[in-house]
DOVO-476010 format. One record per residue: x, y, z of N, C-alpha, C in turn; residue in one letter. Coordinates in steps of 0.02 Angstrom, whole numbers, plus 50000, padded with zeros to 5 digits. Example, Ala and Ser with C-alpha at 12.3 -4.5 7.8 and 13.67 -1.06 7.14 Angstrom:
! DOVO-476010
506604971650390506154977550390506604983550390A 506424988850354506844994750357506455000250394S 
! end
This chain:
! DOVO-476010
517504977554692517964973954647518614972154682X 518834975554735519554976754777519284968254802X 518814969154849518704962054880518674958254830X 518344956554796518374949654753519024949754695X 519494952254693520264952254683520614947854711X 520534952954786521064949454842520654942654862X 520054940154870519784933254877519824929854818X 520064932254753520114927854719520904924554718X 521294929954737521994928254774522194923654792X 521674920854839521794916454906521264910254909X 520774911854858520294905354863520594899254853X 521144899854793521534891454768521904888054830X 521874892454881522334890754953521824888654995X 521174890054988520734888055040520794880055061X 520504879455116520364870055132520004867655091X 519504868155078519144865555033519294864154964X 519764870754937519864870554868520564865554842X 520874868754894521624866354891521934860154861X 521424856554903521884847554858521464848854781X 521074851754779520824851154699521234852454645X 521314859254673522024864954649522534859254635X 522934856654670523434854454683523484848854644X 522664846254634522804837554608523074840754536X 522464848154501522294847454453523244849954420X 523734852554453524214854954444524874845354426X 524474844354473525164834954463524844833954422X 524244831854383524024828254340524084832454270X 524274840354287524144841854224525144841454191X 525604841754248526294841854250526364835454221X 526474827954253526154822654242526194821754180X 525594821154160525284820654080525554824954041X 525664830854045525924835554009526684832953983X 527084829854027527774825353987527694820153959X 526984817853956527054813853913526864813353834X 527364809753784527064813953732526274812853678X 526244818853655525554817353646524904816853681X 525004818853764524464817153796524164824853780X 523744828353764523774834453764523024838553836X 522994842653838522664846253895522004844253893X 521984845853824521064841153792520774835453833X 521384829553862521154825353870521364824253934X 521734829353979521704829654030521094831054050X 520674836854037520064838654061519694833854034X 519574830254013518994824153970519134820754038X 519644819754054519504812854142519474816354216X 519654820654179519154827454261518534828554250X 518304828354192517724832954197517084827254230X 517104823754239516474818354278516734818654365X 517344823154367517374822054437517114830954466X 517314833154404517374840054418516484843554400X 515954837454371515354839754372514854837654447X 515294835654489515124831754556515374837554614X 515854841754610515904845754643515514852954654X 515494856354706515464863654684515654867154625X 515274873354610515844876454538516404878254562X 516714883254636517114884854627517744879554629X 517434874754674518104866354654518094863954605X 517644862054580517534859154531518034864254464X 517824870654438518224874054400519074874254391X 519004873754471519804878354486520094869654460X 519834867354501519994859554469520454859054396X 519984861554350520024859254276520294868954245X 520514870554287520874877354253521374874554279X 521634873854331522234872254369522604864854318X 522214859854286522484857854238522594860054152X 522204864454150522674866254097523214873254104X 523294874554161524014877854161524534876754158X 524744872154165525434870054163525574864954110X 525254858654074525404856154024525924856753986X 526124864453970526534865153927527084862953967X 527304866954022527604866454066528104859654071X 527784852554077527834848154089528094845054046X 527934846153961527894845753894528504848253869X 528824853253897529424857353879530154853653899X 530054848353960530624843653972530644838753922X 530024834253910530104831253855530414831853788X 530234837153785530384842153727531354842353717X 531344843953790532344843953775532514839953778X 532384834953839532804830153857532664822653793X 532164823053765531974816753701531764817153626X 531814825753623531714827953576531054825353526X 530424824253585529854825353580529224828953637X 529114831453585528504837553617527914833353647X 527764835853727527204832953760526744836853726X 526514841653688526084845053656526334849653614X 525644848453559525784855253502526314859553508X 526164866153568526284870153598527064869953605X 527254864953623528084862453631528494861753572X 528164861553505528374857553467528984863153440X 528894868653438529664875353421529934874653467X 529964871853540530554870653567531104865153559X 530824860553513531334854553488531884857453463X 531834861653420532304866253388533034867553421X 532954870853467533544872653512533694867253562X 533004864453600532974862253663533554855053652X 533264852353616533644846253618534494845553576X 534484851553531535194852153520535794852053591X 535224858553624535674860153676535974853853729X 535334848853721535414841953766535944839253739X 536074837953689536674833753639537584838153655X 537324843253677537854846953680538024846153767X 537894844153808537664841953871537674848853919X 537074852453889536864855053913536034855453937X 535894848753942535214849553960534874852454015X 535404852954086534864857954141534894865954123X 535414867754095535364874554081534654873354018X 534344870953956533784871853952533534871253958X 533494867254005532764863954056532564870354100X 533144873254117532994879954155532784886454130X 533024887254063532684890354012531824890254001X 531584883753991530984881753979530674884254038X 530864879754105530294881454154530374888054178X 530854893654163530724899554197530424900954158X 530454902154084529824905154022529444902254047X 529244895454050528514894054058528304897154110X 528454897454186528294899354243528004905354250X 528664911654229528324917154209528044921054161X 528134916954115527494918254056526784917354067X 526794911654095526014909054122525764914954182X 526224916654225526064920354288526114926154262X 526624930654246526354938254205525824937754184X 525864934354120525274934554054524494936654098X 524514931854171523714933154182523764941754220X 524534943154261524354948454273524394954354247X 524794952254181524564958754131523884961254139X 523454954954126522864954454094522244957154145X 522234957554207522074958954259521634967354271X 522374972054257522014977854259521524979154187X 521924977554143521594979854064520884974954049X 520564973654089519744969354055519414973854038X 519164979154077518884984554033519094984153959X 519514986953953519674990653874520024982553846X 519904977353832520024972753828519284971253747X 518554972053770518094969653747517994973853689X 518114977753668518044983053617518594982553551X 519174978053590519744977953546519784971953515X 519314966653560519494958453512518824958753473X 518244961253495517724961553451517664965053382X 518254970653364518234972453327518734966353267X 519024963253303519504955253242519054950453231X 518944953453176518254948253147518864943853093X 518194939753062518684933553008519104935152968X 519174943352919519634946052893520364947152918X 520234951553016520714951553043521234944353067X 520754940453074520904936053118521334930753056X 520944929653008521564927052929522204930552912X 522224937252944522794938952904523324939252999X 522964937553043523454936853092523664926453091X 523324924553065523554917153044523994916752997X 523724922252936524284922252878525014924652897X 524994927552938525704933452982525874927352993X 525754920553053526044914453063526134909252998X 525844907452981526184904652893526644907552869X 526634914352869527284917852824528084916952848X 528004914952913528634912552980528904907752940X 528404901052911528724895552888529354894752860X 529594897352827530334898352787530794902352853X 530504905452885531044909052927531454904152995X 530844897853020531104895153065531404888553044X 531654889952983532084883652964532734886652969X 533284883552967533964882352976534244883752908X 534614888652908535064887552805534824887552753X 534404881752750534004883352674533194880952692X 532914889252680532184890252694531624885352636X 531984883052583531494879752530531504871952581X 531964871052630531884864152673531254867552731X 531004873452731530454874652795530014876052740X 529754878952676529104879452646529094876252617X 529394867952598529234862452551528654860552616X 528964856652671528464853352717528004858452744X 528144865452745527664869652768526924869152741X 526874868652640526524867452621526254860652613X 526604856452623526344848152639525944848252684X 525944850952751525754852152826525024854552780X 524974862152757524454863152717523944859852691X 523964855852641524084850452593523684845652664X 523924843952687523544838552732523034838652774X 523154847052786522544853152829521824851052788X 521814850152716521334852252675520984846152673X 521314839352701520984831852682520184834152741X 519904831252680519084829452729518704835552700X 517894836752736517534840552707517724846852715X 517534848752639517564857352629516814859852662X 516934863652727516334868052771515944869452703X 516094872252647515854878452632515504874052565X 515934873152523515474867852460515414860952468X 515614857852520514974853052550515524844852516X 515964847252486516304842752461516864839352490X 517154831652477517654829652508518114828552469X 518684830652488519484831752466519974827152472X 520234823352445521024820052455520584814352504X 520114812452488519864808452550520104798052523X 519934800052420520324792552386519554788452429X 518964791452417518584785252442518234782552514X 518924785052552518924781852623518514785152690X 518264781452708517554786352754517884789452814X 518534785752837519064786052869519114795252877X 519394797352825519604803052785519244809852796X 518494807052800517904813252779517994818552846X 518214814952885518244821352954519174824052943X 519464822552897520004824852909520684821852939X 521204821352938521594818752982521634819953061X 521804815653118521664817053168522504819753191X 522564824953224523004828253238523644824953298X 523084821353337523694816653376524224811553350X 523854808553278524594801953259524704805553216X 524444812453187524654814553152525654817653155X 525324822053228525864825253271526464820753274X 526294812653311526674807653343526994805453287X 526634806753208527014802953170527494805253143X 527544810853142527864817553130528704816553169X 528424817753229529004819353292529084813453322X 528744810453349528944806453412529214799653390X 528754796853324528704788153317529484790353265X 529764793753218530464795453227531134795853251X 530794795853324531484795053382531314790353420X 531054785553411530704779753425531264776053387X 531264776453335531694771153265532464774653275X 532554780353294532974783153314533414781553363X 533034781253419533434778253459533474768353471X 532984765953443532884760853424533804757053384X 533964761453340534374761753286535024764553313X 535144766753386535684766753436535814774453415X 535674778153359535934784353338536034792053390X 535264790853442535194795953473535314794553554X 535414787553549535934784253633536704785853598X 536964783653554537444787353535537744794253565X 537294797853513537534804453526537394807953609X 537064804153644536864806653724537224803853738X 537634799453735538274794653784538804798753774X 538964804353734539514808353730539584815653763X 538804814853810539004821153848538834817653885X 539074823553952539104822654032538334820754039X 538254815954081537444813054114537154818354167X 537644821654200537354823254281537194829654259X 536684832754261536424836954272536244838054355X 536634847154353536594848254428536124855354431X 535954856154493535394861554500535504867154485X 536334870654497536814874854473536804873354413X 536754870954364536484871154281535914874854264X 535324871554303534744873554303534614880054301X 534814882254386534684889354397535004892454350X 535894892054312535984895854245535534896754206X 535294891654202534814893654150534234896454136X 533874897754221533424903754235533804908454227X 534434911854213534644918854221534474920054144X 534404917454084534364918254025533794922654015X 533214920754050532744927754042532564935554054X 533344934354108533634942654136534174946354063X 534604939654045534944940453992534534942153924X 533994938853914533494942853847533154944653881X 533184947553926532304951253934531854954653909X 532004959553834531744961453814531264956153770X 531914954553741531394946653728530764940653748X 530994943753807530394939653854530014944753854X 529884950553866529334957053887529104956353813X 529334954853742529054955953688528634947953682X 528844943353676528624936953671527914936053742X 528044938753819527464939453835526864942853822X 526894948253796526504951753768526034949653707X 526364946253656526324939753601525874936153622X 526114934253694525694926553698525044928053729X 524984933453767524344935853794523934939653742X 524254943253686523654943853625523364940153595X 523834932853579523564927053526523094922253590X 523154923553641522684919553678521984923153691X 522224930053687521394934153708521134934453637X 521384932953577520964934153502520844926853479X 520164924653497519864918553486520024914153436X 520244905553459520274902553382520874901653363X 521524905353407522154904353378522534898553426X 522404901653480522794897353528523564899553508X 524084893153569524674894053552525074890153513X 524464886853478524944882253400525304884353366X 524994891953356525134896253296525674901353340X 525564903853410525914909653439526384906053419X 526864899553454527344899053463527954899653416X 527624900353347528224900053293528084907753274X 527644909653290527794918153281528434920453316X 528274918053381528944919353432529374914553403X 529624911853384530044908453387530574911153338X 530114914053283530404917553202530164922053237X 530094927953277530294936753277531014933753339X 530824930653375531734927853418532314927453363X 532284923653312532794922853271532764931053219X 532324932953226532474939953148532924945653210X 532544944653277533054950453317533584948053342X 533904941853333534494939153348535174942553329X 535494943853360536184944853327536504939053309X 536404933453311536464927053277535974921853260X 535644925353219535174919453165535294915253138X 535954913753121536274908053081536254902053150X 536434904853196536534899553263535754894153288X 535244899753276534464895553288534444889453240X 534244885253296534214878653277534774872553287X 535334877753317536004874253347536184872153423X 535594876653440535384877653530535664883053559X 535184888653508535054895253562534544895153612X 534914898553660534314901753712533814904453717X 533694907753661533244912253634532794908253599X 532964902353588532554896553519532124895253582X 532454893353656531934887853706531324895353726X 531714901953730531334906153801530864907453756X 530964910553693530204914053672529584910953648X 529684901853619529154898653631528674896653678X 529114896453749529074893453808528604899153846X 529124905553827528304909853844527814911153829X 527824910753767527214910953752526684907153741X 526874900553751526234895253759526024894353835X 526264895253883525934898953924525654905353930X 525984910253915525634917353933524854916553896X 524754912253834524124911753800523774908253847X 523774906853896523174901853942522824906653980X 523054913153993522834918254063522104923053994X 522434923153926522144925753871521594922653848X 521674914153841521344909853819520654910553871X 520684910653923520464909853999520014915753995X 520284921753996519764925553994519254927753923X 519694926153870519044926953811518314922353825X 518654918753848517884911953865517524916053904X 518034916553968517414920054049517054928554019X 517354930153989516834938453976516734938453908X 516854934053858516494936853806515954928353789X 516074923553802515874918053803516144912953738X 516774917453714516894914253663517704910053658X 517814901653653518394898053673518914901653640X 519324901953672519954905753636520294901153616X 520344892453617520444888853595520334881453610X 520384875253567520054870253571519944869053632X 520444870453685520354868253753519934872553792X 519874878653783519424881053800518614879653787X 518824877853728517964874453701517604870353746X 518064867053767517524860853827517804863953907X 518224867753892517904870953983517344873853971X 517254876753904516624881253910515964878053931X 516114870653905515414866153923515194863253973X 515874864654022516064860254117515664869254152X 515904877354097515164879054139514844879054132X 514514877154066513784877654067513464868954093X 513904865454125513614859354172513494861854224X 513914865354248513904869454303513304875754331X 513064876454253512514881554275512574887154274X 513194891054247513484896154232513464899254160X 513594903154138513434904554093513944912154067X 514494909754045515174913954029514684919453972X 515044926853983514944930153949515054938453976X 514574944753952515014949153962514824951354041X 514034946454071513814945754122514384941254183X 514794939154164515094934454181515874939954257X 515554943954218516024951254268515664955254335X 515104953854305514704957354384514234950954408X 514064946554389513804938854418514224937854490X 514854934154431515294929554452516024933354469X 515994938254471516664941254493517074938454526X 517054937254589517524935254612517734926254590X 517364922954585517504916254539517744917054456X 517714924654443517964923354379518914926454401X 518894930254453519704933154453520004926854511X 519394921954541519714916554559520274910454516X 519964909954459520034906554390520564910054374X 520794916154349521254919254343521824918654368X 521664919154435522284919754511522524910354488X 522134905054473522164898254488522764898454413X 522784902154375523284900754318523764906354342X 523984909554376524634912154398524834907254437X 524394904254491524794901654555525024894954527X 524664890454467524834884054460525464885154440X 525624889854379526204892254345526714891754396X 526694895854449527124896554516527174889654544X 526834887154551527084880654591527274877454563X 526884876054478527004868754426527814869054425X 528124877054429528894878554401529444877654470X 529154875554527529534877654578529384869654605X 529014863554579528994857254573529404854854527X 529344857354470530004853854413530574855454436X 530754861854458531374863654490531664858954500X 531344856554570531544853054626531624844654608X 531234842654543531224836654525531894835054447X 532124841354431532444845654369532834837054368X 533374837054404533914834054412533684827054393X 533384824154440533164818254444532854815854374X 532244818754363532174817454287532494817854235X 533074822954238533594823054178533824817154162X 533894812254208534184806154197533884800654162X 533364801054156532934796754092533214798954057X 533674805054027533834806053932534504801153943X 534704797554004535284793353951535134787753993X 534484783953979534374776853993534654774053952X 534754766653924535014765453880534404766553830X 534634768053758534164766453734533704757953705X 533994754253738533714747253718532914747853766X 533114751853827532584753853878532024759753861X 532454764253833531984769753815531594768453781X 531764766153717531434765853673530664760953670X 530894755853704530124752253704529624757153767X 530004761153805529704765653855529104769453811X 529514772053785529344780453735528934777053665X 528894769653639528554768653580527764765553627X 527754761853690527054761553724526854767953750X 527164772353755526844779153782526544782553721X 526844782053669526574783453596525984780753567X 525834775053590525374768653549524704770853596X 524894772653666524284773653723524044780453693X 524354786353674524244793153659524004792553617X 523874789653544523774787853487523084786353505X 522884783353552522274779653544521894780853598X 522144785653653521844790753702521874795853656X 522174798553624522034806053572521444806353513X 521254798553505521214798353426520364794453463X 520144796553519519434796053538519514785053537X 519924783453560519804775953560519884773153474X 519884776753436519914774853380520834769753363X 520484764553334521034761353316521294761453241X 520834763653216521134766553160521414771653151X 521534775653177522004781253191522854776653202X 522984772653209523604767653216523854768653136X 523274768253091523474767153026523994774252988X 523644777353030523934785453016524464787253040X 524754783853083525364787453157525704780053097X 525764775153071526154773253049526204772252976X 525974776852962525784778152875526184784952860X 526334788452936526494794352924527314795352939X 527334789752987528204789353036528754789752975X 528644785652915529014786752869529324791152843X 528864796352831528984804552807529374805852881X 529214806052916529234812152968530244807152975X 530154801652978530924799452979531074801252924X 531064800852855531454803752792531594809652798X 531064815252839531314820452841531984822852889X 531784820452942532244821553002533114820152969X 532994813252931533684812952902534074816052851X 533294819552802533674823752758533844831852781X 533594831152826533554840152872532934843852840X 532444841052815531884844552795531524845452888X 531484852552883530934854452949530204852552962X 530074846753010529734846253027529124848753061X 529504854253087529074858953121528674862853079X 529004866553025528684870352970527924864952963X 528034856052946527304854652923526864855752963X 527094853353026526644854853088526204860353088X 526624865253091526384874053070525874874353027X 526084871752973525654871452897525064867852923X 525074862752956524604857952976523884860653014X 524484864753076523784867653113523514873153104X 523684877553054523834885353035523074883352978X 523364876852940523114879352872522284877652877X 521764872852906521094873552902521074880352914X 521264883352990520824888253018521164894952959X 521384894752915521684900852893521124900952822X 521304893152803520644892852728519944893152760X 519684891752815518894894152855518934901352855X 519414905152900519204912852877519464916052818X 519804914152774519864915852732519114915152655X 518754911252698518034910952654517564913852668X 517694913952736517124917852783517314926952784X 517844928252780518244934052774517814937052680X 518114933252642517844934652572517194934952553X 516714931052612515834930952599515624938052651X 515984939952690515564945552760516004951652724X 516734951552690516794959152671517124959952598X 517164953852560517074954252477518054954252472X 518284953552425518934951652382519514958552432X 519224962452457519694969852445519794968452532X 519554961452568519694963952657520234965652671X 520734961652625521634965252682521464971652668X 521184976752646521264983852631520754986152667X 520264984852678519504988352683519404990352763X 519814988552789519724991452871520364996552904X 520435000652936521095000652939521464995853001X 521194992253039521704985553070521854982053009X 521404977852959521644974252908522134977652862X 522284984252838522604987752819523484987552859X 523244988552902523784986652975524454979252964X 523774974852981524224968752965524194967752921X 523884968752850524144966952793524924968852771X 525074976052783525794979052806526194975352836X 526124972852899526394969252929526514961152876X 526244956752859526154953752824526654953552777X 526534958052735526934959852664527784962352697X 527984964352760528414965752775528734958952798X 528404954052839528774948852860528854944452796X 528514942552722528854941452673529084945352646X 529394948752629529864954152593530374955552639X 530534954252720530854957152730531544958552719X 531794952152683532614951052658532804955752612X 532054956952549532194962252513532394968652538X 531834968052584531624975952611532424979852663X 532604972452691533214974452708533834977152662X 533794973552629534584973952564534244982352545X 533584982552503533624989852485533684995652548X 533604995452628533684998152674534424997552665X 534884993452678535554993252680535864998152610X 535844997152568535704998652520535815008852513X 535075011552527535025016752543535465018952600X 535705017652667536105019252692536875020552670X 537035015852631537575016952592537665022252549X 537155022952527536885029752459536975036252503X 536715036352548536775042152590537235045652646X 537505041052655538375040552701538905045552656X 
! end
């Protein structure tokens, strides 16, 4: 096992492997800033190159692009105050305040050190513990796994700003829109009004874009957000930057709790980091000594999302390779580039393929490492797109939108109808301060929460939050993260009584 460790170390460096490694790291950085392109569809234009290679090129290939995405996704995120992916979308919050305040390399430096070493811990947490790893996710069946989705829904009100009825109005809209198309279970279609369009559901890319991006499109279109960037300093210098890697020495606990986060929700199948990131994002703001400040451009708003949508890729990565099961959508179709490959992920997948499986592993620390020590170096230079004019930006950033829309939405052109059926809301909201993010949440939270929540009620009957003691566990947990305002005042409360 010692040997195929240390060769899995060093294989992403080999001659052979190397430019693969390397391409799959620019293309996934690349794409990853742009918005809406998401990882899904990075691997969809590798994978015909990557079924032509060897497995171990061919793989490292298409792991090495989805490591860093977020990465890439997280500048966007500050500097235009749209998310290159899902995953990004709780860093708008802070990230781009902080830009308006002209501080954008200090969170640019924020982002890529979370991302960097979130992504690179996360896999070597994960490293020694595979053993005792398989015993612990197999026991989170659909009961467990609903009430760790429900734990992320319950956030909704917490990662809004001042008044929480502005984060669970759209939280439950987000919901509400989860439910359009067929019900799995009674066979029926919902909110569909007819339209055949409908029956699969809304598609999540113009959904997203219509939300966030096609918003600051009309935004800056409308001079409001060239405005407000023409009143801070333009130059971002590298001495910004690096400040803003010291922020993860400054929370570190924060970061050691938020990595930990992101490597559970990636090794427990099905969640991905749609859902981690606003967990972290709302336990960052409840341990804040200034919660009122999140959402004004704390530090703490950029680091604990940022880690944890990476640290979930080293998690995501290995639920596939030893148990054979995607830890999330993107994992779903690597799973199918191995079985092109001839491989066959599972708990065999440890004494087979050993050293190609801690190769795969090693290929999501090292991209992390380099993807973060490439933006570095490019930090500066790119900062300077956030104050093009906007007469420039904006037609930039609305064709990068229209291409994502219709690369996301499978070539479908009717998906156009949706990204501008939806821009409306997502601009009414932005102007009334209703949280956008909350629908998002609601959006991607709410199918997979009403699926196990049916499947949960058919395999262990009405009583599951109780009937196990993990479900017992987080149901506690659960009932504590809503209640906790109460739960505090009567804690405060009792201290007083007893003084």
């Amino acid at each position: 096992m010692i040997e195929a460790f240390l060769n899995g170390m060093v294989n992403p460096f080999q001659l052979s492997i190397l430019p693969y490694f390397l391409m799959g790291i620019a293309l996934s950085l690349t794409l990853g800033f742009l918005p809406g392109i998401a990882v899904f569809h990075i691997l969809a234009v590798l994978l015909p190159v990557a079924v032509i290679l060897n497995p171990m090129q061919g793989l490292t290939l298409l792991v090495a692009s989805t490591s860093v995405g977020a990465t890439g996704g997280s500048i966007a995120s500050v500097l235009f105050n749209i998310p290159g992916d899902s995953s990004n979308a709780a860093t708008l919050l802070d990230g781009y305040p902080m830009t308006l305040k002209g501080q954008a390399g200090r969170a640019m430096g924020i982002a890529l050190a979370a991302s960097g070493l979130g992504g690179t811990l996360g896999v070597l947490v994960l490293l020694p513990v595979i053993p005792l790893i398989r015993p612990v996710v197999l026991s989170f069946q659909s009961a467990e796994i609903f009430l760790m989705v429900a734990i992320g829904l319950a956030f909704i009100g917490e990662i809004s700003r001042g008044n929480a009825l502005r984060g669970l109005i759209p939280g439950l809209l987000g919901i509400l829109l989860a439910m359009i198309g067929l019900d799995g279970f009674s066979g029926d279609y919902r909110f569909t009004f007819g339209t055949s369009y409908l029956m699969d559901g809304l598609p999540l890319v113009p959904v997203f874009l219509g939300i966030f991006a096609l918003p600051q499109v009309i935004d800056l279109a409308a001079g409001a957000s060239g405005a407000a960037l023409s009143k801070v300093i333009p130059n971002v210098t590298f001495r910004e930057v690096f400040e803003g890697t010291k922020e993860i020495f400054r929370h570190r606990w924060l970061f050691i709790r938020t990595l930990f986060l992101g490597v559970w929700f990636g090794v427990l199948p099905g969640i991905g980091s749609g859902g981690a990131i606003w967990v972290a994002y709302a336990h960052a703001k409840q341990t804040s000594k200034r919660p009122e400040e999140f959402g004004t451009g704390r530090p703490e708003g950029i680091l604990a999302p940022e880690t944890v949508n990476n640290a979930c890729t080293g998690g995501d990565l290995l639920t596939t390779l030893v148990f054979g099961i995607p830890g999330s959508a993107t994992m779903a179709f690597l799973l199918g580039a191995f079985l092109l490959a001839g491989i066959q992920p599972g708990p065999g997948m440890i004494y087979e393929h050993l050293e190609l499986s801690f190769t795969l592993l090693w290929t999501v620390a090292w991209a992390n490492v380099i993807g973060v020590i490439v933006c570095l170096i490019l930090t500066t230079r790119i900062a300077r797109l956030a104050y093009l004019s906007p007469k420039v930006l904006a037609p930039i950033i609305l064709a990068l939108v229209l291409i994502a829309t219709f690369v996301g939405s499978n070539e479908d052109l009717t998906a156009y109808i949706i990204l501008f059926a939806i821009a409306p809301l997502g601009y009414a909201m932005m102007k009334l301060g209703y949280n956008r993010a909350s629908l998002v949440l609601g959006y991607v939270l709410g199918e997979l929460a009403e699926r196990r929540f049916q499947l949960a009620l058919q395999t262990r009957g009405p009583l599951f939050p109780v009937n196990s003691p993990i479900s017992a566990i987080l149901t506690l947990i659960l009932l504590t993260v809503i209640f906790q305002r109460q739960l505090g005042r009567l804690f405060r409360t009792f201290r007083r009584r007893i003084a």
